[in-house]
N, C-alpha and C positions, 0 to 999 in steps of 0.2 A: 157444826151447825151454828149459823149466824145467830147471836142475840136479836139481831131487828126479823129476823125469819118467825121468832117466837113470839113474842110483842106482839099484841095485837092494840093496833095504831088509837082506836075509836073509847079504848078501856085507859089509855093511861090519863092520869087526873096531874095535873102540873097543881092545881092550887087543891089541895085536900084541905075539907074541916073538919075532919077527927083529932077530937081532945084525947081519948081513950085508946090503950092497945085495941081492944075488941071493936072500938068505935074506926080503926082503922080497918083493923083487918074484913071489917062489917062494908064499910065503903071502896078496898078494894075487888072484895069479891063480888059487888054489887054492879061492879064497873066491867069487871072482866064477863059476868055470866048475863048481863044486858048488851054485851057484845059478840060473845059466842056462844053459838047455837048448841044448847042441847046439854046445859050446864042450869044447877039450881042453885041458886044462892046460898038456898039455907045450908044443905047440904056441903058446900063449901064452905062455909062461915064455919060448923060444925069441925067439920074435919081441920081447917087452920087450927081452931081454937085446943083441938085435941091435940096437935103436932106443939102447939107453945106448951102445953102441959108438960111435954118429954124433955120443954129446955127452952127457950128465947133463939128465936132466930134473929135476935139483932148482934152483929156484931161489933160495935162501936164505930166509934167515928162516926156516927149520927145515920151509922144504915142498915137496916133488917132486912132480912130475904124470905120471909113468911112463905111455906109451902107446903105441898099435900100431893097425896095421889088419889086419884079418882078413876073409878073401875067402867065410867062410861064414856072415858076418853079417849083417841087413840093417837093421841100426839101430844106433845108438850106446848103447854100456852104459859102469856105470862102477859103482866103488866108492868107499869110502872106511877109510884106514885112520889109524892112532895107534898109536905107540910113543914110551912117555914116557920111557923110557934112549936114546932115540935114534937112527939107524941113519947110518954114515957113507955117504952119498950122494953121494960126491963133488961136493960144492957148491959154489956159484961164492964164497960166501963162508967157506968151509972148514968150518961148525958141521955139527953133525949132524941130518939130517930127522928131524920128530918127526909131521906131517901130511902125507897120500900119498893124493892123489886118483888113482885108475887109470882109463883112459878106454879103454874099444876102440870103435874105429870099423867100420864095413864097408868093405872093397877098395874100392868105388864108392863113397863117401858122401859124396860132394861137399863143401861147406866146413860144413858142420853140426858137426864135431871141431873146426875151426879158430874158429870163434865160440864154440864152448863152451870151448875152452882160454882163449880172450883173456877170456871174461866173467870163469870161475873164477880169473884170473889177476887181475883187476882186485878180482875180493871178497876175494883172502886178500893183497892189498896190505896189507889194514886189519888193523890192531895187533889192535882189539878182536877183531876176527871172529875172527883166529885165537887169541887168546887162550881165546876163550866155548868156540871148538874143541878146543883144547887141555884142558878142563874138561867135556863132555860124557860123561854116563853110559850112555849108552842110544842106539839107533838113534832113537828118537822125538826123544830132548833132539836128538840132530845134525841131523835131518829138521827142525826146528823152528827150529833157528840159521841151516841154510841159509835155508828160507824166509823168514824174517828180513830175511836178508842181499840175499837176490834182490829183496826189494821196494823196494831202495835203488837199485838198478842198473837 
């Protein structure tokens, strides 16, 4: 399954203004469930904030992959977010997230979240990729750097 297949194009925010973990993960789910039909904010803001509880989904080098399953989905969605002042994510390497992919899964979705974490985990290993990331103006420029990236992998 393609990264850009999941993404949905309208939810991801290039300039984010969350100061706050919660203030982020508050404005990506806000982004993703004003975009896709049949999703609650709160309900999703809830459940990320319960998944940080079990552990920081930031993995350093300035990027978290914040995620949840949701029992009224039935397919994997996700966004993508940037904040270039940074957001303290509680990181395993102390800096602060600057790229935030959000994933929701469905209650039943079998390991399709868990290959797409490990891909997206394996594409922003790379310096460059996130650099180009860090540097995207537009949802098309970001659409275009994944695909990029995807064709490596």
């Amino acid at each position: 399954m393609k990264l850009t297949d999941i993404l949905v194009r309208d939810a991801c925010r290039i300039e984010m203004s969350a100061r706050t973990k919660k203030e982020a993960l508050r404005e990506l789910s806000a982004a993703l469930c004003e975009s896709a039909n049949g999703l609650a904010a709160t309900e999703l803001l809830d459940m990320l904030l319960e998944r940080e509880k079990l552990g920081t989904t930031a993995m350093g080098d300035g990027v978290a992959i914040p995620h949840a399953r949701m029992e009224s989905l039935d397919h994997l969605l996700g966004s993508f977010g940037r904040s270039r002042e940074g957001v303290d994510f509680d990181s395993i390497d102390g800096e602060p997230a600057h790229l935030f992919f959000l994933l929701v899964a469905p209650g039943q979705g079998g390991s399709a979240h868990l290959l797409t974490l490990a891909k997206l985990s394996r594409m922003l290993a790379s310096d460059a990729f996130r650099a180009r990331l860090a540097e995207v103006h537009s949802s098309d420029e970001l659409f275009s750097a994944i695909e990029e990236e995807e064709a490596r992998h």
